[in-house]
C-alpha positions in Angstrom: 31.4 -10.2 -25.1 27.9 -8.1 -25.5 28.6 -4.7 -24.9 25.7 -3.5 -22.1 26.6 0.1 -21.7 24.5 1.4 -24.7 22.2 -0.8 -23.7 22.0 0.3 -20.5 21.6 3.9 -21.5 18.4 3.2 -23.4 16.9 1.4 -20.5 17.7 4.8 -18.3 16.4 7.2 -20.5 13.2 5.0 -21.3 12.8 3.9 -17.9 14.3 6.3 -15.8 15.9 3.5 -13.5 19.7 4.4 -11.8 21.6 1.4 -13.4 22.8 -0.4 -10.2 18.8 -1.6 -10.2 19.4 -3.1 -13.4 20.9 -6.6 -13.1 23.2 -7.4 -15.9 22.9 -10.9 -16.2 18.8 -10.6 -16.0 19.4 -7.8 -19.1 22.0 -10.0 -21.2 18.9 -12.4 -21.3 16.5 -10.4 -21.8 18.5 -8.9 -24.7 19.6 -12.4 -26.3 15.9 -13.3 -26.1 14.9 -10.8 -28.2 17.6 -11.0 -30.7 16.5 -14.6 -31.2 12.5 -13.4 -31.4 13.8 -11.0 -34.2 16.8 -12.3 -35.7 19.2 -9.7 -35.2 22.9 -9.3 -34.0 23.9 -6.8 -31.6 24.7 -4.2 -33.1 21.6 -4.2 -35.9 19.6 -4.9 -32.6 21.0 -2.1 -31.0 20.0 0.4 -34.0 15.9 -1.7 -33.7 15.7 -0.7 -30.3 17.0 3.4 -31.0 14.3 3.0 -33.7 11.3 1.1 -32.6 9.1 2.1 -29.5 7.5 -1.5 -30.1 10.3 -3.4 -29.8 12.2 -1.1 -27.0 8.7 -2.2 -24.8 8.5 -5.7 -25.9 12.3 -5.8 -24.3 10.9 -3.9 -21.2 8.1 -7.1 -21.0 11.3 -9.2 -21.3 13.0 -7.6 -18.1 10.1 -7.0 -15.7 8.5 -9.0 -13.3 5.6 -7.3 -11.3 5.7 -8.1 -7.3 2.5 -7.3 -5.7 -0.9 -8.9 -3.2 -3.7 -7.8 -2.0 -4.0 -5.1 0.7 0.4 -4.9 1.1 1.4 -3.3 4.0 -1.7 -2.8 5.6 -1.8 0.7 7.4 -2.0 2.7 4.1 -5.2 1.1 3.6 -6.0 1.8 7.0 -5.4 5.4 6.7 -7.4 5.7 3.1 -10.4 4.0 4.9 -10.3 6.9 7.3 -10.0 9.4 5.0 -12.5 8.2 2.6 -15.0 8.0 5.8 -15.4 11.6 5.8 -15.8 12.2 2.1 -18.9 10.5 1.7 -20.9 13.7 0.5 -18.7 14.3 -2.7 -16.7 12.1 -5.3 -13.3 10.9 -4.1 -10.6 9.8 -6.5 -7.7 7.5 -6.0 -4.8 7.1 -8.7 -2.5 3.5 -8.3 0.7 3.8 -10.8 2.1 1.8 -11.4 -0.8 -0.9 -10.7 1.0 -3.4 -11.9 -1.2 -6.8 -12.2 -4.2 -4.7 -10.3 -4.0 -6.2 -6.5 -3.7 -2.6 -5.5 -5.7 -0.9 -7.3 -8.9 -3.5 -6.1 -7.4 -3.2 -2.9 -8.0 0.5 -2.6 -11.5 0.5 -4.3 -12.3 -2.6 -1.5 -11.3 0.0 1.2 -13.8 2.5 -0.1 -16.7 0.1 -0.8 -15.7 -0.7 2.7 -16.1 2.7 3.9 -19.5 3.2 2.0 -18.1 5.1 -0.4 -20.3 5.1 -4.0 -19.3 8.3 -5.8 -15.5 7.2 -6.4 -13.3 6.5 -9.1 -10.2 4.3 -8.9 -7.0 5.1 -11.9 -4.7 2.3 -12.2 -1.7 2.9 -14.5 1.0 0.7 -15.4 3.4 0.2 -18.8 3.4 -3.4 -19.2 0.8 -5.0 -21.6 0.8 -8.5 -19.7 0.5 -7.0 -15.9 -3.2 -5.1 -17.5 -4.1 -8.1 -19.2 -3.5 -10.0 -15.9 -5.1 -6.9 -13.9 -8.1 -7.0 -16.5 -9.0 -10.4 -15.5 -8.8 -10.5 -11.9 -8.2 -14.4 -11.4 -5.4 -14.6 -9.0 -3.2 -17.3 -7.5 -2.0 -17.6 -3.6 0.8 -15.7 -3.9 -1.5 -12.1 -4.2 -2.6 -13.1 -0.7 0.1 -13.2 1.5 -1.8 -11.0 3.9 -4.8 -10.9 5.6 -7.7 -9.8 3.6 -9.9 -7.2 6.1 -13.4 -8.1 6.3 -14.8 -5.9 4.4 -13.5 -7.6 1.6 -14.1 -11.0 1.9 -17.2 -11.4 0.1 -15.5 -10.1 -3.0 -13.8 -13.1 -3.7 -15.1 -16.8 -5.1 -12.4 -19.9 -5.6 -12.1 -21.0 -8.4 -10.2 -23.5 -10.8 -7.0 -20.7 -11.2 -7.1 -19.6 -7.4 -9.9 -16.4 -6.9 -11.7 -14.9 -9.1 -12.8 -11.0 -7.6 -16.2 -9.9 -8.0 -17.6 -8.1 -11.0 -18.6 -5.0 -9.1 -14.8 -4.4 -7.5 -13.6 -5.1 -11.4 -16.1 -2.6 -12.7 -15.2 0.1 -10.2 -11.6 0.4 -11.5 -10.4 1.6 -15.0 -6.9 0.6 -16.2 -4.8 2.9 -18.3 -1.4 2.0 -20.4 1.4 4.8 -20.2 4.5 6.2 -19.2 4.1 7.8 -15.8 8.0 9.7 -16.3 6.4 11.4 -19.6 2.9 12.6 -17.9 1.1 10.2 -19.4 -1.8 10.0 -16.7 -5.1 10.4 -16.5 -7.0 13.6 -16.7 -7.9 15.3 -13.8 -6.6 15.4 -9.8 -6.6 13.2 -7.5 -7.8 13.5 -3.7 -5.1 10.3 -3.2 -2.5 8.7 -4.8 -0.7 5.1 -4.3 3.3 5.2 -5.5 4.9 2.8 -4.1 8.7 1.6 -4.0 9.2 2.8 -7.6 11.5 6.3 -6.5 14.3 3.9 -5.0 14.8 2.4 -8.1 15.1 5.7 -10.1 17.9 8.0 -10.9 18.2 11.2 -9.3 16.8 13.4 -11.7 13.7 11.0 -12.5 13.0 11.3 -9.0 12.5 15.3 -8.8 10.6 14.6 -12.0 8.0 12.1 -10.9 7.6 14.4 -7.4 6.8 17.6 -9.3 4.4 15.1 -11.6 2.5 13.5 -8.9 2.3 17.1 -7.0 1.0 18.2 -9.8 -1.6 15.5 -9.9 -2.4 15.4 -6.2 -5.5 17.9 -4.6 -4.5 20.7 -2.0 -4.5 18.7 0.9 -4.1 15.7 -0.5 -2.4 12.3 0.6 0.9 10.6 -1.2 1.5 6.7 -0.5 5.0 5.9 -0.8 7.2 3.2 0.3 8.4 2.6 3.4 12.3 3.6 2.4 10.9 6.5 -0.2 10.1 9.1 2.6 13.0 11.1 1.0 13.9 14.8 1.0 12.9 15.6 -2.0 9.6 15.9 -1.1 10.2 19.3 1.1 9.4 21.4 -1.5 5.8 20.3 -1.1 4.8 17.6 1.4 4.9 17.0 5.2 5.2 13.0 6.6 1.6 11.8 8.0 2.7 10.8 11.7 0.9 7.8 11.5 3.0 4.7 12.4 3.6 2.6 9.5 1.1 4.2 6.8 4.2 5.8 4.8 2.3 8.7 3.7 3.0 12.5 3.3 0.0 15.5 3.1 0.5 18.1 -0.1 0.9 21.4 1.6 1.8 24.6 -0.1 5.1 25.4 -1.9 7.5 26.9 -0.3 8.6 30.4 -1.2 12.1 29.7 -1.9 11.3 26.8 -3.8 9.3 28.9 -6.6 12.3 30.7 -7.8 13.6 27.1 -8.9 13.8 25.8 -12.5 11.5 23.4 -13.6 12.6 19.5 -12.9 11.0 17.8 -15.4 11.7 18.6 -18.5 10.5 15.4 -20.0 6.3 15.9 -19.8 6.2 15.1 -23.5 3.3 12.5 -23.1 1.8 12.3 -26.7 -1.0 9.5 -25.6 -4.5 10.2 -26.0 -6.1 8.2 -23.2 -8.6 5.8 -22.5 -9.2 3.0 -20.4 -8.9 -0.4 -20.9 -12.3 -1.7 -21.5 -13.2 -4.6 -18.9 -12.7 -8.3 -20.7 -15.9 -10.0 -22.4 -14.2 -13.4 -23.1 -11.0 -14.9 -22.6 -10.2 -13.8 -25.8 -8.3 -10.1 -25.9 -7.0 -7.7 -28.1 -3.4 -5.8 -27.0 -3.5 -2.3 -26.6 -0.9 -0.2 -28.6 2.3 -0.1 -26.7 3.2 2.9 -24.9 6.8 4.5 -24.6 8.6 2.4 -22.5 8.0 3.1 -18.2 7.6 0.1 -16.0 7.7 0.8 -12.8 8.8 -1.5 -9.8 11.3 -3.2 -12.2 13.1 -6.0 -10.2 15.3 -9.0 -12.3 14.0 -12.1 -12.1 15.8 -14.1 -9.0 16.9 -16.6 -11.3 18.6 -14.0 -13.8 20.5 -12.3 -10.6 24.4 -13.3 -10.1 25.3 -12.5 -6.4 27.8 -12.0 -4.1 28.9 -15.5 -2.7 29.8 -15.7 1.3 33.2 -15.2 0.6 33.1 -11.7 -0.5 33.5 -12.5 -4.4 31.7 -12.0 -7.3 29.6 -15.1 -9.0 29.2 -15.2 -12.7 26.2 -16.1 -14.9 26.1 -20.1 -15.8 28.0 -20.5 -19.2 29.6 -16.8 -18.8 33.4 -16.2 -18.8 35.2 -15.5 -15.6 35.8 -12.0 -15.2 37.8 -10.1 -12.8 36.1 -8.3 -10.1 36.2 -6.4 -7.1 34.8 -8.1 -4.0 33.7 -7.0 -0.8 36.4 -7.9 1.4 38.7 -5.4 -0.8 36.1 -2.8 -0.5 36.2 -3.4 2.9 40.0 -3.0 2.7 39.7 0.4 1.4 37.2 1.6 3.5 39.2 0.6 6.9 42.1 2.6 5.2 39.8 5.6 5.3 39.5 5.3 1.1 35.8 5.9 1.0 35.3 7.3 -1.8 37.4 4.5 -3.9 35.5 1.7 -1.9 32.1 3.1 -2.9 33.6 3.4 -6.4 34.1 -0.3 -6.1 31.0 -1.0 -4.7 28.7 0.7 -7.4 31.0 -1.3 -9.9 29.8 -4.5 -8.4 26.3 -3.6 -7.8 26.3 -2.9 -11.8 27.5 -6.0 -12.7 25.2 -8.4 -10.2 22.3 -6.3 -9.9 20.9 -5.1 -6.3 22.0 -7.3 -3.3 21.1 -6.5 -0.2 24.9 -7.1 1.2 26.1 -4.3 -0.6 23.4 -2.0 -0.2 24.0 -2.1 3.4 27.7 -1.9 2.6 27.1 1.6 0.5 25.0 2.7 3.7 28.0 2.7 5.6 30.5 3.6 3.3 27.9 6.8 3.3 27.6 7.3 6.6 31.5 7.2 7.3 31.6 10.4 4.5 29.1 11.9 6.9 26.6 11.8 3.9 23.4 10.5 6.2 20.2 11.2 3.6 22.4 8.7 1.3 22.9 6.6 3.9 19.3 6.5 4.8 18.2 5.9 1.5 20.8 2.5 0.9 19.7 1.1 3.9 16.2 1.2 3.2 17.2 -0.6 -0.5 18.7 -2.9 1.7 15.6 -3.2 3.6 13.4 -3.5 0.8 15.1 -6.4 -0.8 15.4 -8.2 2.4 12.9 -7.0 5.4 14.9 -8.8 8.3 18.4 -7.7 7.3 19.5 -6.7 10.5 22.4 -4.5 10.2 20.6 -2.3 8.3 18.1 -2.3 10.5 20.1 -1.2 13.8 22.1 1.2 11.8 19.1 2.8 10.0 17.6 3.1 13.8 20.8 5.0 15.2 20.5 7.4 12.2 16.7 8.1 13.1 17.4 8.7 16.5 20.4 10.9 15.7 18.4 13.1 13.9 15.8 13.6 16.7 12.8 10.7 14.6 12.5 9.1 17.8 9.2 7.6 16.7 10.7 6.1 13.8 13.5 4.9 15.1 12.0 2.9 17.6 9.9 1.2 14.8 13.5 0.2 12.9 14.1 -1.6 16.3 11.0 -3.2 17.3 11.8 -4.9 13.3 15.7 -5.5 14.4 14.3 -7.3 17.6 11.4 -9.1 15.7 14.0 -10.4 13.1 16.3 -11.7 15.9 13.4 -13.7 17.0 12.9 -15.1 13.7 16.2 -16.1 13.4 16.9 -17.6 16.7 13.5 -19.5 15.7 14.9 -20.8 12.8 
């Protein structure tokens, strides 16, 4: 049986991901795929990836998938066309990391074509080669339009024989960059906004405090932070305030506070050795790969395929062709949680969120187990993964709303149940 956990710990310290949001049936794949590709056992495999930065993000390529459309969520983009109304007289500069295949990144330099913006500059940043290359050639399918597309940018787009093909002057106003976002590799320069989105759920605690301080650093006095709608987290005190603008997910960079300056620094790994550039726009079909960057990809998800889950009955499912193994399940967590065992029942339930990857089920279930320990920020934060994964999940939802009201967000908390009643139309619907 292929040991994961050294595995595992490469992927963290590469990635900065918290492991329940790696799926270990998607990573024994990914891992047996590239073993084939270079003819390696595990353990001289092992010793390629501790040694090869090539290989380490060929094996990132292997795991990610990129989930993305055109103008997602749309009151961020809203907001931005707002802003950028006012700042017609100087340049204004947007950063999107991680782009992934571009759809946001066109999306915000739409919104400031649409705002008769000229003097702007649009930063996309992302790890994985094949996302750029997709973002480079902006020919997109159906699924990056699962919204509607304002009017303003209509015209951009022509059909064509692989779906829609964006307009040469939306391509041209946006330069793509290959790096490691955790390790500073950015741009040069500030930003008057910044789009990063539903990447800081999926990290680890301490890449978290790390990407804050790195996109503070980044952001102009006064400027505006996109983040996701469950990433409106506390540890942006030190130096944001929420925009109370329904639905736009955004915070304002304010200035530190006091108390805060006597802390140590938080990321300790701004060791970015990249020189950049951008990606030159494609002549031909033809391309040549850029060199690979250290290993980042944000907004790393498993493929659905490669998740195991937790079937109805509480137990754990294994990988087609895998050996049985001997699990916990929910209904035990449950057990132990009802016997006032908390913290053994969220023991449990990180065990199985390790071995089948994030399910929505028991991110709600950690939510509560949270909230029973009176820990309500963690709470918080696993119902929103919960939420993420699976918009209409309505337990989360109701619970998440109580919390918000509790705690005096009375605004917010009536948006969690104007969802919860939307989703109980939907599924009376259907």
């Amino acid at each position: 049986m292929m040991n994961l956990e050294p595995f595992h710990k490469i992927l963290n310290r590469a990635m900065g991901l918290a492991p329940e949001s790696l799926a270990s049936s998607g990573i024994k794949l990914a891992l047996k795929a590239r073993m084939r590709e270079t003819g390696c056992d595990e353990s001289h495999y092992l010793a390629l990836l501790r040694s090869n930065d090539l290989e380490l993000a060929e094996l990132v390529e292997e795991i990610v998938v990129p989930e993305t459309w055109f103008f997602r969520d749309s009151k961020p983009f809203d907001l931005l066309f707002e802003t950028a109304l006012g700042k017609k007289d100087r340049e204004f500069s947007v950063l999107s990391a991680p782009c992934s295949t571009g759809e946001e990144s066109y999306s915000i330099a739409m919104t400031l074509m649409g705002a008769g913006l000229k003097g702007f500059k649009v930063d996309g940043v992302d790890i994985s080669e094949r996302a750029l290359h997709k973002a480079r050639g902006g020919v997109y399918s159906d699924n990056s339009f699962r919204t509607d597309i304002p009017f303003y940018a209509e015209r951009w787009f022509r059909k064509c024989a692989q779906g829609r093909q964006l307009a040469e002057p939306v391509r041209e106003a946006v330069s793509f960059y290959s790096g490691n976002i955790l390790e500073g590799c950015l741009p040069p320069g500030r930003y008057d906004v910044i789009f990063c989105r539903n990447l800081l759920i999926y990290l680890d605690d301490d890449s978290r405090k790390c990407l804050v301080s790195l996109l503070n650093d980044k952001l102009k006095d006064n400027g505006l932070l996109f983040v996701g709608h469950a990433e409106i987290l506390p540890i942006f005190n030190d130096w944001f305030t929420p925009v109370r603008k329904q639905g736009t997910f955004a915070l304002r960079k304010g200035k530190r506070k006091v108390a805060t300056l006597l802390k140590p620094p938080v990321c300790p790994r701004q060791d970015c050795s990249q020189k950049f550039s951008a990606v030159p726009k494609p002549q031909s079909a033809a391309y040549r790969p850029l060199k690979a960057a250290s290993p980042l990809k944000p907004m790393v998800m498993p493929r659905k395929e490669q998740r195991s889950s937790v079937a109805k009955n509480g137990k754990q499912t294994q990988p087609t062709g895998q050996p049985e193994q001997s699990v916990a399940s929910v209904d035990e967590i449950k057990k132990l949680a009802d016997r006032g065992m908390t913290d053994e029942a969220l023991s449990m339930c990180d065990g199985l969120l390790r071995e089948g990857g994030p399910d929505p089920e028991l991110f709600h279930l950690c939510g509560l187990l949270h909230e029973s320990g009176g820990n309500i920020s963690k709470a918080e934060e696993y119902y929103g993964k919960a939420l993420y994964l699976e918009p209409d999940y309505m337990e989360s939802l109701v619970h998440l709303a109580l919390l918000l009201e509790n705690r005096g967000d009375v605004r917010k908390a009536e948006i969690m149940r104007n969802r919860a009643r939307r989703a109980e139309k939907r599924n009376e619907a259907g």
